[in-house]
DRENPAMI-965187 format. One record per residue: x, y negated, z negated of N, C-alpha, C, CB in turn. Coordinates in pm, whole numbers, padded with zeros to 5 digits, always signed. Glycine has a CB too. Layout:
// DRENPAMI-965187
XYZXYZXYZXYZ ...
This chain:
// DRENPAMI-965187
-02652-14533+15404-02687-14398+15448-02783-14335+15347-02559-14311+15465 -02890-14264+15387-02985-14243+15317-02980-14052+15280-03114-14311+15404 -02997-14023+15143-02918-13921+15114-03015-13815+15142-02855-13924+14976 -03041-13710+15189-03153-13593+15209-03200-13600+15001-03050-13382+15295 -03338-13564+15054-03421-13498+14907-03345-13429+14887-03560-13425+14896 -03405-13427+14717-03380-13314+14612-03500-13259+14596-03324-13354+14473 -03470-13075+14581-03559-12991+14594-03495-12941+14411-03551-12881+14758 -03582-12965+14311-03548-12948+14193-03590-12809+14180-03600-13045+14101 -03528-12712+14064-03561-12591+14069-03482-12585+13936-03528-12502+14200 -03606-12525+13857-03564-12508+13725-03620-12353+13676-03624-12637+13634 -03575-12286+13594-03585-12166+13568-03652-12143+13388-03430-12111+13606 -03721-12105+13396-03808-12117+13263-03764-11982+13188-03990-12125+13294 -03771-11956+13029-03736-11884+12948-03833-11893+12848-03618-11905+12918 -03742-11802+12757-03859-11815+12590-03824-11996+12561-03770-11671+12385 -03774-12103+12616-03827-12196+12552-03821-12317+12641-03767-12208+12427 -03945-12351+12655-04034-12495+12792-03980-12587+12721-04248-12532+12815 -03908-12575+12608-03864-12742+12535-03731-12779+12621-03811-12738+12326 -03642-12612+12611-03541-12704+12745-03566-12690+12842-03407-12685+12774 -03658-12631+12892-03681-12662+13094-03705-12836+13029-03899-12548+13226 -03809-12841+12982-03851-13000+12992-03738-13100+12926-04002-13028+12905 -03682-13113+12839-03565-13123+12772-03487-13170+12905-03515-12981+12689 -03387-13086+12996-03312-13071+13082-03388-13206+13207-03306-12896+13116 -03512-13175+13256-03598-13215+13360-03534-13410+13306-03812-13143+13336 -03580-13436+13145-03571-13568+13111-03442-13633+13133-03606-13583+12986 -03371-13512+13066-03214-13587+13093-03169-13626+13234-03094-13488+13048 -03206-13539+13273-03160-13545+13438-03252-13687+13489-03218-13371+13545 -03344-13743+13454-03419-13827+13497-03365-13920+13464-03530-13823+13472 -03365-13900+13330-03316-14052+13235-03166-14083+13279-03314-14027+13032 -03098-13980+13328-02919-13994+13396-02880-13999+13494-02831-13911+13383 -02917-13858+13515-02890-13807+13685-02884-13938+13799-03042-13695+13742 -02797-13858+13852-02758-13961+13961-02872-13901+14088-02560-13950+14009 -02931-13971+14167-03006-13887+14258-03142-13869+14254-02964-13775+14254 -03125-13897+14095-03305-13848+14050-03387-13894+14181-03388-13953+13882 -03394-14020+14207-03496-14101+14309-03519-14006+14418-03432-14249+14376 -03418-13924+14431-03407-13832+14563-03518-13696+14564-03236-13768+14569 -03590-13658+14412-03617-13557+14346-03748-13542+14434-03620-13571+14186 -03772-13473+14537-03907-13519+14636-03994-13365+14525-03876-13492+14896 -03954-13261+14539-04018-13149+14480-03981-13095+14363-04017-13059+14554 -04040-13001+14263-03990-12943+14183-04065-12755+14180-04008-13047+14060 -03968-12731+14146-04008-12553+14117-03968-12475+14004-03949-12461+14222 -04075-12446+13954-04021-12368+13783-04071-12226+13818-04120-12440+13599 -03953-12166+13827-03952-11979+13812-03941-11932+13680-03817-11898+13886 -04010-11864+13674-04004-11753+13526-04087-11606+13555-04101-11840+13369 -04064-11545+13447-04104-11408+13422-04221-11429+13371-04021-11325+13336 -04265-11320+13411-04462-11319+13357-04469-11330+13212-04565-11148+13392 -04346-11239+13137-04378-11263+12985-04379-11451+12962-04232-11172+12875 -04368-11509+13053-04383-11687+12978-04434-11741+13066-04249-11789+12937 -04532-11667+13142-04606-11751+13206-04750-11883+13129-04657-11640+13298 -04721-11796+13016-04805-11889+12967-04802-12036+12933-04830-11846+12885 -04625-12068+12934-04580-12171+12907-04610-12257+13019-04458-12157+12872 -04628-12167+13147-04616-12277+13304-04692-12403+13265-04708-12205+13470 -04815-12416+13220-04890-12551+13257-04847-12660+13158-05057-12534+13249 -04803-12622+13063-04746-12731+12985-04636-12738+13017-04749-12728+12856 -04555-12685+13034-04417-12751+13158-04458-12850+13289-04338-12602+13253 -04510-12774+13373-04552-12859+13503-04640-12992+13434-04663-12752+13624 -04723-13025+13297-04818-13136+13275-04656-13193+13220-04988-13118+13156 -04518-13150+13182-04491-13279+13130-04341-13331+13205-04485-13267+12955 -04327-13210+13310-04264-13285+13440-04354-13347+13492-04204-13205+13549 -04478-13388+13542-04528-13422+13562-04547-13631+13504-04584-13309+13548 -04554-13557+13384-04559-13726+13289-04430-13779+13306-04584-13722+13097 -04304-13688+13283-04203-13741+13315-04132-13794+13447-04153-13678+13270 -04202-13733+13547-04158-13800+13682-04232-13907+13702-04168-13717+13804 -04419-13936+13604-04453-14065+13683-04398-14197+13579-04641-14072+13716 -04285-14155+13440-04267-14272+13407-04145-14310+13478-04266-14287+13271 -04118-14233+13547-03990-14300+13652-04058-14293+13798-03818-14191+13654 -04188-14367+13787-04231-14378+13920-04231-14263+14088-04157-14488+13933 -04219-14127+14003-04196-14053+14117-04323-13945+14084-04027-13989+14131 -04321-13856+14193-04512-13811+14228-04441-13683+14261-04643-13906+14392 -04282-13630+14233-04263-13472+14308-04377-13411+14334-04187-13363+14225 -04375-13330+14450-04503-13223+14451-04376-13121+14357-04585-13148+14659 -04522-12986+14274-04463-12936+14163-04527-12808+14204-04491-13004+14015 -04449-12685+14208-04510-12548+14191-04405-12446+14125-04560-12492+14337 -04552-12317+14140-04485-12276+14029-04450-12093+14077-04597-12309+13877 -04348-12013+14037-04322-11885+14074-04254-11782+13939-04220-11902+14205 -04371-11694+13947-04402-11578+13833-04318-11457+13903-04593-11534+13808 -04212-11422+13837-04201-11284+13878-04204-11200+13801-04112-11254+13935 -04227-11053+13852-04232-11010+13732-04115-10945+13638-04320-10936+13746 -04183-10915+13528-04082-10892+13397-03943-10793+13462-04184-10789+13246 -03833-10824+13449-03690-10735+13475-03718-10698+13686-03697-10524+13330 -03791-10859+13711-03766-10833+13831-03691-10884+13926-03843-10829+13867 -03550-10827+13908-03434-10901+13987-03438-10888+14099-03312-10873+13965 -03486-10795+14150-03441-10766+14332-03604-10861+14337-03429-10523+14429 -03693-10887+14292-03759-10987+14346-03751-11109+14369-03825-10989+14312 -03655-11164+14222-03635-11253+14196-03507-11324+14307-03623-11233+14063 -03419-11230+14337-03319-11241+14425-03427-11294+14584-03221-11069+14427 -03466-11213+14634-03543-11206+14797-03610-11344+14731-03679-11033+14860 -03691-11415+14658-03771-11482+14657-03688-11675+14655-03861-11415+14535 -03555-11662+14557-03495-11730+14576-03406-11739+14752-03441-11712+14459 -03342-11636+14805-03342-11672+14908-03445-11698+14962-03291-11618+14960 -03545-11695+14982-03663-11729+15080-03694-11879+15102-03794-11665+15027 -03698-11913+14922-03732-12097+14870-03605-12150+14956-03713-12151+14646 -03462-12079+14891-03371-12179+14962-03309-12237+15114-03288-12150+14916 -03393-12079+15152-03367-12071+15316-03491-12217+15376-03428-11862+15393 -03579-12192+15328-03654-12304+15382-03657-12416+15355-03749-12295+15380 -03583-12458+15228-03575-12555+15146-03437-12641+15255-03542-12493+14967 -03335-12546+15299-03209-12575+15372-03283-12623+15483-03100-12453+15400 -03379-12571+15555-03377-12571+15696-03518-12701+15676-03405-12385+15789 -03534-12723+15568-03625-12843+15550-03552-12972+15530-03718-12824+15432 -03413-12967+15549-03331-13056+15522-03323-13105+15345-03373-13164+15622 -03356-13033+15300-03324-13066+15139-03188-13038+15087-03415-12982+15045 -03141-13069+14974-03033-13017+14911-03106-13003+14770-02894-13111+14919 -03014-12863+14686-03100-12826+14576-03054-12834+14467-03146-12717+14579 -03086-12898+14357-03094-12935+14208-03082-12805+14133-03235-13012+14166 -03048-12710+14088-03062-12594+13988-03037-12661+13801-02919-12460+14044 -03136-12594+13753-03138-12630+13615-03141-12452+13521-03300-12749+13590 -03041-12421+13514-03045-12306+13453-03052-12283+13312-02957-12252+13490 -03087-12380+13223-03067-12406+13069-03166-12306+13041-03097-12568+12999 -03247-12277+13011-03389-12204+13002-03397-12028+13045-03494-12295+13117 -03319-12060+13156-03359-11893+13243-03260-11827+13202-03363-11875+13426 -03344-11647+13200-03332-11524+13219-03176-11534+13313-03478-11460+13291 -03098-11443+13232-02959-11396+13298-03014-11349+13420-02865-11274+13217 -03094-11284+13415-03106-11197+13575-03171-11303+13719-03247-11040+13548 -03245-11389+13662-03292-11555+13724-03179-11636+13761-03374-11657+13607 -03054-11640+13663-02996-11709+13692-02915-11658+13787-02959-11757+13606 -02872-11556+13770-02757-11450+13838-02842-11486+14027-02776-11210+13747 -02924-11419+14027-03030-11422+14160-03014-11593+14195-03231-11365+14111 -03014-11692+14122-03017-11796+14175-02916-11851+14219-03064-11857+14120 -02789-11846+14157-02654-11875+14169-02589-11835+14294-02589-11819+14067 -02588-11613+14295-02592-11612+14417-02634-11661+14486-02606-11557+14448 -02795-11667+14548-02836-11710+14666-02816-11846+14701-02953-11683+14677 -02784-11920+14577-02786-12102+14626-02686-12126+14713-02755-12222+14501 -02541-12000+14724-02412-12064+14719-02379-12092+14903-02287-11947+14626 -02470-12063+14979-02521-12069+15114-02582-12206+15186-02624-11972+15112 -02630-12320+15080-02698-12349+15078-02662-12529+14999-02768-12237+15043 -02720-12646+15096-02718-12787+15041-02715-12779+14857-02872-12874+15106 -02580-12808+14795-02630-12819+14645-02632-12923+14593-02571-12756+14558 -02734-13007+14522-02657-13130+14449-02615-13125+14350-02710-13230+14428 -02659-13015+14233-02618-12986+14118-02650-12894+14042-02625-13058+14065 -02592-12826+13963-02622-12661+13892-02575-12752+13712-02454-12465+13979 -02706-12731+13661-02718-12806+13509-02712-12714+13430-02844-12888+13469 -02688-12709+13309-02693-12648+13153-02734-12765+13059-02534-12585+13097 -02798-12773+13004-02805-12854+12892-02800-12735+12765-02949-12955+12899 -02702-12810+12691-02679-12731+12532-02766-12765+12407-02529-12766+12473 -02797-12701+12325-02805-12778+12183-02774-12711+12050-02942-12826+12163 -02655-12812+12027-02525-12808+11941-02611-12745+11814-02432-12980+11911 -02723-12704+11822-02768-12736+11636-02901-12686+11573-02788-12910+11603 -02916-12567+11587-03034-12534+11623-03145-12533+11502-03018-12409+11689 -03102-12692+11426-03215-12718+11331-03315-12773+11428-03180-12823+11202 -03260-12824+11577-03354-12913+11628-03411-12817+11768-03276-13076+11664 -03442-12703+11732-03531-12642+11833-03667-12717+11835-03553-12488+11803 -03716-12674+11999-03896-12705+11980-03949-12860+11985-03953-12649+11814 -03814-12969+12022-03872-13063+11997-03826-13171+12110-03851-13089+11861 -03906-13221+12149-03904-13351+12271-03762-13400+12295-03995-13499+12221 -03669-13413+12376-03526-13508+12399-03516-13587+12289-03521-13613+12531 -03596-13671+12311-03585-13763+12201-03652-13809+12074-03581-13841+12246 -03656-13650+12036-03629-13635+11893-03500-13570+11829-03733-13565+11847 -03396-13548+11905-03310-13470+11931-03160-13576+11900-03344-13407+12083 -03108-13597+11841-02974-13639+11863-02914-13607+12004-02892-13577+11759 -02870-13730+12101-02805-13706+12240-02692-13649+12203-02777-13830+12333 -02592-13672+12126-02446-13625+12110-02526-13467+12104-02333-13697+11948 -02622-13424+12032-02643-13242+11988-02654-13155+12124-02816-13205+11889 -02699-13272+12232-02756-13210+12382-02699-13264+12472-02898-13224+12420 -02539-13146+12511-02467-13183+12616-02512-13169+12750-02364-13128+12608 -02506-13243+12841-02508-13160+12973-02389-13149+13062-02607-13211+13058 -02398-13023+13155-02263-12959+13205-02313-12968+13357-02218-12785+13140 -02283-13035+13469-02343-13035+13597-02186-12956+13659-02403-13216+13663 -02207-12807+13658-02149-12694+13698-02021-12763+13818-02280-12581+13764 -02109-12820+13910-02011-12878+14019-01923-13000+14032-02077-12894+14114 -01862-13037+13906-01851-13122+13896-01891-13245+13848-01841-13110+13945 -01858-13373+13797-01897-13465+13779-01964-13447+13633-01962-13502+13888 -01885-13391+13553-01904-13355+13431-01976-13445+13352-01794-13328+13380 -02075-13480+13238-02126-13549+13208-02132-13497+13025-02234-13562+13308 -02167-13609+12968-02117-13550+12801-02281-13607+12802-01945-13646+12665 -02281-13557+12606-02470-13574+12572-02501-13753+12530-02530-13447+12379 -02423-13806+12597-02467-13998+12551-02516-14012+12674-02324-14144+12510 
């Protein structure tokens, strides 16, 4: 039986090391990855600047696992929850009725991003709601794997708990 796509959706903050960070683990682990047809990184305008070097290294990182996600990207603006809310239902309503199920990576995002996302997902195909931690914060700013795995747990919210090896 062939499992519906994953519609990945990751939430960006003051730091693109764990959106991208999170994106690897999940690649290099995740169960499903193969399934990962799209990806979407939301953030606030104050970090929009980070967008293109996020999207260039999901990008590198999906083609060393042979996958081509289409990748876009959504700016809202600064302390904008009731946007951020309507805009996530909108992705997920179509994302559902596109037959997807959806990936959430909340390590990175804005309380008010996450809050808006959580609600609206809970309607909606999930495959997994992520956190990645890091135990240690001599090792900010720097690639997965420069990182000790034991320092960078991940927590897949729904279950199927997963430790940082």
């Amino acid at each position: 039986m062939k499992m519906s796509p994953i519609a990945y959706v990751a939430l960006l903050g003051r730091s693109p090391w764990a959106t991208v960070n999170t994106y690897y683990k999940v690649m290099k682990e995740g169960k499903g990855k193969r399934d990962i047809r799209r990806v979407y990184v939301f953030t606030e305008e104050r970090y929009r600047r980070s967008l293109p070097r996020v999207v260039r290294a999901v990008q590198t990182i999906s083609e060393a696992y042979n996958l081509r996600p289409s990748i876009e990207t959504v700016v809202i603006p600064d302390y904008g929850f009731f946007e951020a809310d309507r805009r996530f239902k909108e992705l997920f309503t179509k994302l559902g009725a596109e037959g997807y199920r959806i990936g959430l990576d909340i390590t990175s995002g804005r309380k008010a991003l996450v809050a808006a996302a959580i609600v609206q997902i809970r309607e909606f195909p999930v495959s997994f709601i992520v956190y990645m931690g890091l135990l240690d914060m001599d090792f900010p700013d720097r690639p997965y794997m420069m990182i000790p795995t034991h320092m960078q747990p991940i927590k897949n919210f729904l279950g199927e708990e997963r430790n940082g090896s």
